[in-house]
Every structure is written in structure tokens, then in C-alpha cells.
GUTOR-141734 format. One record per residue: chain; z, y, x of N, C-alpha, C in turn; residue in three letters; residue number from 1. Coordinates in nm, 4 decimals, decimal comma. Example, Ala and Ser with C-alpha at 12.3 -4.5 7.8 and 13.67 -1.06 7.14 Angstrom:
BEGIN
 mol       nZ       nY       nX      caZ      caY      caX       cZ       cY       cX type seq
   A   0,7800  -0,5690   1,3190   0,7800  -0,4500   1,2300   0,7800  -0,3300   1,3200  ALA   1
   A   0,7080  -0,2250   1,2850   0,7140  -0,1060   1,3670   0,7870   0,0030   1,2900  SER   2
REM end
This chain:
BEGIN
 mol       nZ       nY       nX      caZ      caY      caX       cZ       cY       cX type seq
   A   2,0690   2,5080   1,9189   1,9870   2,4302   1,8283   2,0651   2,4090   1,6983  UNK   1
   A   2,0102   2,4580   1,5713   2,0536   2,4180   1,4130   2,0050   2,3114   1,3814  UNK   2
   A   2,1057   2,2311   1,3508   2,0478   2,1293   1,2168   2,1315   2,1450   1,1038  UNK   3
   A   2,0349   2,1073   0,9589   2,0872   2,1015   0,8848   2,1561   1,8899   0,8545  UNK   4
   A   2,2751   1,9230   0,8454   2,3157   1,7983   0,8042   2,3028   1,7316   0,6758  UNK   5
   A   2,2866   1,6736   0,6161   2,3002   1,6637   0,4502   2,3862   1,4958   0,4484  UNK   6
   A   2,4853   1,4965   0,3870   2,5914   1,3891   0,4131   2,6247   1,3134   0,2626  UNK   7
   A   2,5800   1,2108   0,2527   2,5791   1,1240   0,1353   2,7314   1,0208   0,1251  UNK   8
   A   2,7828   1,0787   0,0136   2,9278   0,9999   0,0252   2,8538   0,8481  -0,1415  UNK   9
   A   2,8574   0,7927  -0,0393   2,7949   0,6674  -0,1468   2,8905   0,6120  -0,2689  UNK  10
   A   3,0098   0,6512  -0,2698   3,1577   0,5806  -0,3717   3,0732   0,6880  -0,5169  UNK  11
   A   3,0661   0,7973  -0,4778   3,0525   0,8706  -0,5438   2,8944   0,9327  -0,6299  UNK  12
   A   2,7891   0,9045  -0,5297   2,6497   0,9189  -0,5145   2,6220   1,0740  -0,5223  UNK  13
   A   2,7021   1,1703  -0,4247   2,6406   1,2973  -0,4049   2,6327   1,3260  -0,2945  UNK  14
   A   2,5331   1,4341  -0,2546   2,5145   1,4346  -0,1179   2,5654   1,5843  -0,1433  UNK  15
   A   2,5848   1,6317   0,0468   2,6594   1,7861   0,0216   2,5031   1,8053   0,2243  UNK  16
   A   2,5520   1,9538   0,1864   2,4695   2,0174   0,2943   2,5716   2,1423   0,3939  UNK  17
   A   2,5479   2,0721   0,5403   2,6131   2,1781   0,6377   2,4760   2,1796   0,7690  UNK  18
   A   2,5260   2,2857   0,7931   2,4646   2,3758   0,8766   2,5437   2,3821   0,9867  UNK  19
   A   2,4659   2,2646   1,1027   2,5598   2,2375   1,2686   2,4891   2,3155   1,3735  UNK  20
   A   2,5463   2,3799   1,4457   2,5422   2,4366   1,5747   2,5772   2,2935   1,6511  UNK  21
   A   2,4804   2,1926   1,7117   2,5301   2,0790   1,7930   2,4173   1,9917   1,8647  UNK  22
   A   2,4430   2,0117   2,0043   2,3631   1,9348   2,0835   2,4453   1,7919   2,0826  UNK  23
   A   2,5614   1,7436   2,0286   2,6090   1,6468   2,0458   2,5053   1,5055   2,0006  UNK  24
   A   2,4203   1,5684   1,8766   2,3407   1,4880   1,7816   2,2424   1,3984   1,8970  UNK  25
   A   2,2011   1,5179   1,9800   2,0536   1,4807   2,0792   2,0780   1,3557   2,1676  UNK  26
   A   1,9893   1,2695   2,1553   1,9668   1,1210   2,1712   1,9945   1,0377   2,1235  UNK  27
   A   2,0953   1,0547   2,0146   2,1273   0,9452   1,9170   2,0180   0,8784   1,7892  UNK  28
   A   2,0481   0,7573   1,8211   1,9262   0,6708   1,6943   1,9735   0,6564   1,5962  UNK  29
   A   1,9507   0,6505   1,4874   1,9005   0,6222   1,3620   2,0051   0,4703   1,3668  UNK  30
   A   2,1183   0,4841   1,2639   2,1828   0,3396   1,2562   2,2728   0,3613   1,3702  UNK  31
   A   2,3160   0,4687   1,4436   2,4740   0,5564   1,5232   2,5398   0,5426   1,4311  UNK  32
   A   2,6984   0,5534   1,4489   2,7863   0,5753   1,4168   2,8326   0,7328   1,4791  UNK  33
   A   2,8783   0,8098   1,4121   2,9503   0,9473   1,4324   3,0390   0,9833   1,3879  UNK  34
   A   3,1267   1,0086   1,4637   3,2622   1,0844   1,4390   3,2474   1,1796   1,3664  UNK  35
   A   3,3684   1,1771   1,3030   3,3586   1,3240   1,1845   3,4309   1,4448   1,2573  UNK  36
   A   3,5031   1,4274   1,3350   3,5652   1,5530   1,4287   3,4691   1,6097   1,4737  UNK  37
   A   3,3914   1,5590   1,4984   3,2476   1,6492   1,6252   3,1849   1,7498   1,4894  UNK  38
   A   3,1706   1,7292   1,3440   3,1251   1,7786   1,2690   3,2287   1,8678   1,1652  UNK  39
   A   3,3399   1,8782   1,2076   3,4342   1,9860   1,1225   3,4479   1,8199   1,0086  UNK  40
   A   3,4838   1,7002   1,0076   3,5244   1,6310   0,9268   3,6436   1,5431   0,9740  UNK  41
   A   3,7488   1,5636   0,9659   3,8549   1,4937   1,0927   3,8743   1,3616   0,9872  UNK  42
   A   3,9130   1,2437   1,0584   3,9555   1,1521   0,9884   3,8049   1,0492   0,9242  UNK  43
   A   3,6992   1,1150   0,8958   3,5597   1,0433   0,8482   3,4694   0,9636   0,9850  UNK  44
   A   3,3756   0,9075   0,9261   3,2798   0,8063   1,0214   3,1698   0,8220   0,9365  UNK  45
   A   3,0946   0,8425   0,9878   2,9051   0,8928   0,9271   2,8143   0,7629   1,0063  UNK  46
   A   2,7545   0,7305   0,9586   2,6324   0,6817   1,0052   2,4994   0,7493   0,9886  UNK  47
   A   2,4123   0,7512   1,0982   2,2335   0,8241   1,0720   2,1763   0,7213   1,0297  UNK  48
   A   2,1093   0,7637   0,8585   2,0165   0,6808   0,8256   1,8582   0,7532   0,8184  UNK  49
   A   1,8468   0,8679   0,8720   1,7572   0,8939   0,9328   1,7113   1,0598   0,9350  UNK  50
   A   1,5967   1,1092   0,8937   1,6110   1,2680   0,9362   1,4502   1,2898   0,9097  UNK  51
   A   1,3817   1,4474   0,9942   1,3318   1,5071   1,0587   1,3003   1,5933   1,0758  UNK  52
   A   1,1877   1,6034   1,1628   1,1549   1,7329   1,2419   1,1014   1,8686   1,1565  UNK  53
   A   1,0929   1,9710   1,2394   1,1007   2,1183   1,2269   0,9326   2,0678   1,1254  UNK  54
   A   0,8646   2,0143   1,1215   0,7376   2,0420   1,0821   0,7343   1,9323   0,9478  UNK  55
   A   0,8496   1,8806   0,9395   0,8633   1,7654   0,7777   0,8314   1,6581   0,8075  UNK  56
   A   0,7879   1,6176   0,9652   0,7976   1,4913   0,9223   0,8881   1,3757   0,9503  UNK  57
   A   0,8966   1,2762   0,8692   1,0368   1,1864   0,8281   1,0066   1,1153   0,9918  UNK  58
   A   1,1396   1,0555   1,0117   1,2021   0,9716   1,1258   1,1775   0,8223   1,0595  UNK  59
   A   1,1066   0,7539   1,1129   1,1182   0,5977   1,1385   1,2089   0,5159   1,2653  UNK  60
   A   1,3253   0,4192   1,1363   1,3523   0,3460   1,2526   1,2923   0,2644   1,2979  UNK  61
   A   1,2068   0,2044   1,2796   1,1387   0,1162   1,3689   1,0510   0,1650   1,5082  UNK  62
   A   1,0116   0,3047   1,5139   0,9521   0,3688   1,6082   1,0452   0,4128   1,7229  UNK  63
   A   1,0597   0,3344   1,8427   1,1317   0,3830   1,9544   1,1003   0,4659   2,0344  UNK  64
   A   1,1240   0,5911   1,9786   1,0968   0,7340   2,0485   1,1479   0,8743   1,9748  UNK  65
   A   1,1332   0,9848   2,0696   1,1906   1,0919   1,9955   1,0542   1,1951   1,9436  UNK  66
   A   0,9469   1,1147   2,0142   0,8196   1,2024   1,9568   0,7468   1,1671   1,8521  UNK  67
   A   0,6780   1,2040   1,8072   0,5389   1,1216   1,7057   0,4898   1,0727   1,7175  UNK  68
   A   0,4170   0,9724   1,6196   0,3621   0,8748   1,6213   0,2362   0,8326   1,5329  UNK  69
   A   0,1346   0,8367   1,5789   0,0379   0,8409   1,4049   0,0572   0,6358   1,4136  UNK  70
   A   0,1152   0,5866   1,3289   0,1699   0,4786   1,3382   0,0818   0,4213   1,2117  UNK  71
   A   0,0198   0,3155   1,2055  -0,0689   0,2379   1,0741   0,0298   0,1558   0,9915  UNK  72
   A   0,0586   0,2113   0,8874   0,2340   0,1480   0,8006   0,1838   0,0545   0,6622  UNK  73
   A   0,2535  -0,0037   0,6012   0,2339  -0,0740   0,5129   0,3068  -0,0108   0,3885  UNK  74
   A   0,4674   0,0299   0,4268   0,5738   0,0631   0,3495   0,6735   0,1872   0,4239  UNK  75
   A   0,7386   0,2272   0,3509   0,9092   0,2832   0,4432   0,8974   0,4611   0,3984  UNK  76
   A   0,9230   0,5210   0,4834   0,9260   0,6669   0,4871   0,7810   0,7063   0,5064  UNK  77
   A   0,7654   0,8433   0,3917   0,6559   0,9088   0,4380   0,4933   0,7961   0,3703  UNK  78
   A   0,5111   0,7240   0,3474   0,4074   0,6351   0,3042   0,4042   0,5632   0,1291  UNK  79
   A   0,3009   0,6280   0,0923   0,3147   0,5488  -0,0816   0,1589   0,4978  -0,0917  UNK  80
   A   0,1880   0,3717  -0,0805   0,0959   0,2720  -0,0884   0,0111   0,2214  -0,2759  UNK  81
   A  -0,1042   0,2795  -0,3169  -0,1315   0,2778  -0,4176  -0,1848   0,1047  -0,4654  UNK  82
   A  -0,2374   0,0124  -0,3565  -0,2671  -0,1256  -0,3698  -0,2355  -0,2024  -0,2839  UNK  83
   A  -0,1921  -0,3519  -0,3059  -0,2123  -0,4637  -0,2784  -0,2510  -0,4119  -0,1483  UNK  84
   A  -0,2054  -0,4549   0,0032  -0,2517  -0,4998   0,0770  -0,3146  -0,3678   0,1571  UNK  85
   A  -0,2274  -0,2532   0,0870  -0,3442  -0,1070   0,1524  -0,2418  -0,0835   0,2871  UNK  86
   A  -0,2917  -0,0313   0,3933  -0,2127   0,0332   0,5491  -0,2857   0,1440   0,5056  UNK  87
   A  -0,1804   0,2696   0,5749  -0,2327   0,3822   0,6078  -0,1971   0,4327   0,7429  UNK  88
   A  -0,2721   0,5167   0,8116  -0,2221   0,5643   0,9063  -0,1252   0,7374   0,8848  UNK  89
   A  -0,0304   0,7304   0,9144   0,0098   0,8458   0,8816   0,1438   0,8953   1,0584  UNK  90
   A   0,1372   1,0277   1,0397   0,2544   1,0360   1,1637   0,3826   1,0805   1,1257  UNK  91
   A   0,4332   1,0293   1,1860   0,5726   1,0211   1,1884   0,6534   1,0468   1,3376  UNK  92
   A   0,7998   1,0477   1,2833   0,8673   1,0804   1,4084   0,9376   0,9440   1,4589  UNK  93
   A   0,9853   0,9515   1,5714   1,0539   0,8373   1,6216   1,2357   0,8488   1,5632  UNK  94
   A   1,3013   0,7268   1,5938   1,4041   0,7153   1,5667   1,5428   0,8055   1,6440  UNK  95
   A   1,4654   0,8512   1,7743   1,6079   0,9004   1,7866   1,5591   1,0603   1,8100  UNK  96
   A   1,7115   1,1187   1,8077   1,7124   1,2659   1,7658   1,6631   1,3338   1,8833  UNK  97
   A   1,5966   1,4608   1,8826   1,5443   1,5473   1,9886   1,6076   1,6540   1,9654  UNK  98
   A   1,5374   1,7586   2,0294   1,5369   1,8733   1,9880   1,5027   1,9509   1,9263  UNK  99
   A   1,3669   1,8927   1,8602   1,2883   1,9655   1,7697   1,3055   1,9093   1,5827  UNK 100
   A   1,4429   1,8017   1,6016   1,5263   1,7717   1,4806   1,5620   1,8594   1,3774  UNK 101
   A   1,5084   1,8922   1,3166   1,5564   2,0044   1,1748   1,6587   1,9267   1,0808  UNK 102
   A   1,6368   1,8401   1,0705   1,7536   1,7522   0,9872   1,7830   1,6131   0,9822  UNK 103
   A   1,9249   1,6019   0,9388   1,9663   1,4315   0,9829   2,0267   1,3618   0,8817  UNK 104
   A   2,0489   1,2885   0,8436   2,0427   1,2454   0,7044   2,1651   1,1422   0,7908  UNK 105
   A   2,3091   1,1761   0,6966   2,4659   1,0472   0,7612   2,4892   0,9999   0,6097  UNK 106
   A   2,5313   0,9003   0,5788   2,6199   0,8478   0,5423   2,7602   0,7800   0,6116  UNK 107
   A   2,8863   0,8185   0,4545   2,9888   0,7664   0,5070   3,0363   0,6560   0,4769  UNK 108
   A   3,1005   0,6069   0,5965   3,1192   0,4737   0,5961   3,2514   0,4741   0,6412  UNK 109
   A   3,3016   0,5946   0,6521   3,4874   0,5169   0,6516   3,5332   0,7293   0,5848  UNK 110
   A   3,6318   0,6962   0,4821   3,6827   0,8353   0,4181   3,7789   0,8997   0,5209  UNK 111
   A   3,7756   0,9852   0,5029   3,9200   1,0917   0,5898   4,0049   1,1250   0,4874  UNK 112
   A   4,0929   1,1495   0,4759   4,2137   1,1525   0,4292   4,1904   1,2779   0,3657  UNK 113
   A   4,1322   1,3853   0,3937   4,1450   1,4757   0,2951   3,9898   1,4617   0,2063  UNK 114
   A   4,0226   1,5872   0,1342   3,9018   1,5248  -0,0042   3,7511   1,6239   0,0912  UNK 115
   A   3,6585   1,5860   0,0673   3,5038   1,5872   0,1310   3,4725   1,7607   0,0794  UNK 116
   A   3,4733   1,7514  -0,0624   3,4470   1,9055  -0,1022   3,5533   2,0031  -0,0655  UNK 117
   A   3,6701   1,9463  -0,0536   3,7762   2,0683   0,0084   3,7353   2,0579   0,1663  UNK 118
   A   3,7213   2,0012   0,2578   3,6900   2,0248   0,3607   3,4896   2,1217   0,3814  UNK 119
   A   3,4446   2,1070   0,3270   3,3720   2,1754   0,3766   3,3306   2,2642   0,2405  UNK 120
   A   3,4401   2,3224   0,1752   3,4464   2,4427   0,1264   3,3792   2,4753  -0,0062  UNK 121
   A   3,3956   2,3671  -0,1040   3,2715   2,3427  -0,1782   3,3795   2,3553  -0,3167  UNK 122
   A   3,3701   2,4582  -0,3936   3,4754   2,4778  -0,5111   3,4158   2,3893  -0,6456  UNK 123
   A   3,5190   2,3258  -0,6606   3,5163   2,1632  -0,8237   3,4768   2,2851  -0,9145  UNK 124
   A   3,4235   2,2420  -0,9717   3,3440   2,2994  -1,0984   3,4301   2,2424  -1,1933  UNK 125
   A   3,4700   2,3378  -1,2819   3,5848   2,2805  -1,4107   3,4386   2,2579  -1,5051  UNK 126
   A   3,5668   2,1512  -1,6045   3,4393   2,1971  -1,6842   3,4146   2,2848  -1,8180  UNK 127
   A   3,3336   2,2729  -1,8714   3,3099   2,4238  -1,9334   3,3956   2,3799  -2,1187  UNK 128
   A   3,4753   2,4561  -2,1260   3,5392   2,4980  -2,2290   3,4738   2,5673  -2,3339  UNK 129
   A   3,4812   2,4752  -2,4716   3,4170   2,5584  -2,5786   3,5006   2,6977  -2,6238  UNK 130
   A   3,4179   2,7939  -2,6245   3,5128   2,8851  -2,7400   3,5386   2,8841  -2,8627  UNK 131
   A   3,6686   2,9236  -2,9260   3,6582   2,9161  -3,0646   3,5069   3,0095  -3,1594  UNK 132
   A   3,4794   3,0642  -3,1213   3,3866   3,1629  -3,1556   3,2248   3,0488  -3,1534  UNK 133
   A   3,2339   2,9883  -3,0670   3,1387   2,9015  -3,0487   3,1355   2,7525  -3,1834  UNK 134
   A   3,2923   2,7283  -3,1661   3,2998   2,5948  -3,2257   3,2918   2,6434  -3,3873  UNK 135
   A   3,2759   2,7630  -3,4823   3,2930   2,8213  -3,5450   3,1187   2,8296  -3,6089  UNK 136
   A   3,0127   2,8638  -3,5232   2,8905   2,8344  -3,5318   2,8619   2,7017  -3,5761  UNK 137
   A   2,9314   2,5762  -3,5131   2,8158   2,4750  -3,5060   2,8740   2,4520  -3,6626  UNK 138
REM end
């Protein structure tokens, strides 16, 4: 089973994207804590703030289950409320992870010692240098 991970380092406000080979994820809720070793991150702590399934639709924590739900909402994921006082019914997934999980959405909540983009392979972008040939134009 693939999921895609997408991991939000909040100090900074960017998110990065990996691609897990891991049944470790399956049964865990929404608001876990996870080790960063299990994910190629040694030294980090992730939390699930939420995800979903193979077919798009978003994970609610408030829904205790790993299946769907056509759930009647006010606010939250998956729901944009145009008035005062409007519910919709819409479906959604439950809070904890299955198998049919396409993606999981962590934040970190404790750093590892080495830097986030050098561990999962992600090259710093310098930044871009004028040429003389350029500065000569303006």
C-alpha cells in the first residue's frame, strides 16, 4: 500500500511530499503522534492532522471510523457554507487511517537534528544572480 505523505514544518510554513511504502500508518487517528524513524526521518515527531482517500475525499476528525460517512456538517473539511445557518450533507471519510488512504497530512512537532530538505533529498535553491549583461539593460 502507497501513501503519499505531505509533511508541514510550521517554523518555516512549507510543506514537502514523500512517497511511503507503509502499513505502519493503518489504524492510526487523526491527532497520533509518529515517529520519524518509521518514515526515513530519524530524530523528528509528526503529528496526523488529517488526510484522504483514493477517491478525494477529506478525513474528519470528528467521525469515528475508517469508512464514509454522508455526515450533515455545518463547517470543517470538504464543506463551504454560503449562509447563516446553512448544513449540508456531504461524505466524507472517518478519522482513522485504512487502507484505501491515498494521503496523510503530519505536522512537526519536535525537529531532528539534521536539516528536513537534506534528509529527504530536496536541493536549496540559490538564489538567482544578476548578470552583468543583464544589469547593463535596466
Amino acid at each position: 500500500m502507497e501513501i503519499k505523505l505531505v509533511i508541514n514544518n510550521p517554523k518555516t510554513g512549507r510543506s514537502y511530499q514523500k512517497q511511503l511504502e507503509g502499513e505502519f500508518l493503518v489504524g492510526m487517528k487523526i491527532g497520533a503522534k509518529v515517529n520519524g524513524d518509521n518514515i526515513g526521518l530519524p530524530g523528528y515527531e509528526l503529528e496526523i492532522t488529517g488526510g484522504s482517500d483514493n477517491a478525494g475525499f477529506p478525513m474528519r476528525r470528528d467521525i469515528d471510523s475508517s469508512g464514509r460517512k454522508q455526515a450533515l456538517l455545518t463547517k470543517g473539511p470538504g464543506v463551504h457554507i454560503n449562509r447563516e445557518g446553512m448544513k449540508k450533507r456531504k461524505t466524507v471519510r472517518g478519522n482513522t487511517i485504512g487502507e484505501v488512504t491515498a494521503q496523510v497530512n503530519l505536522k512537526i512537532t519536535k525537529l531532528g537534528s539534521k536539516d528536513l530538505e537534506e534528509l529527504l533529498g530536496i536541493k536549496k535553491e540559490e538564489p538567482a544572480v544578476e548578470s552583468e549583461e543583464h544589469k547593463e539593460k535596466k
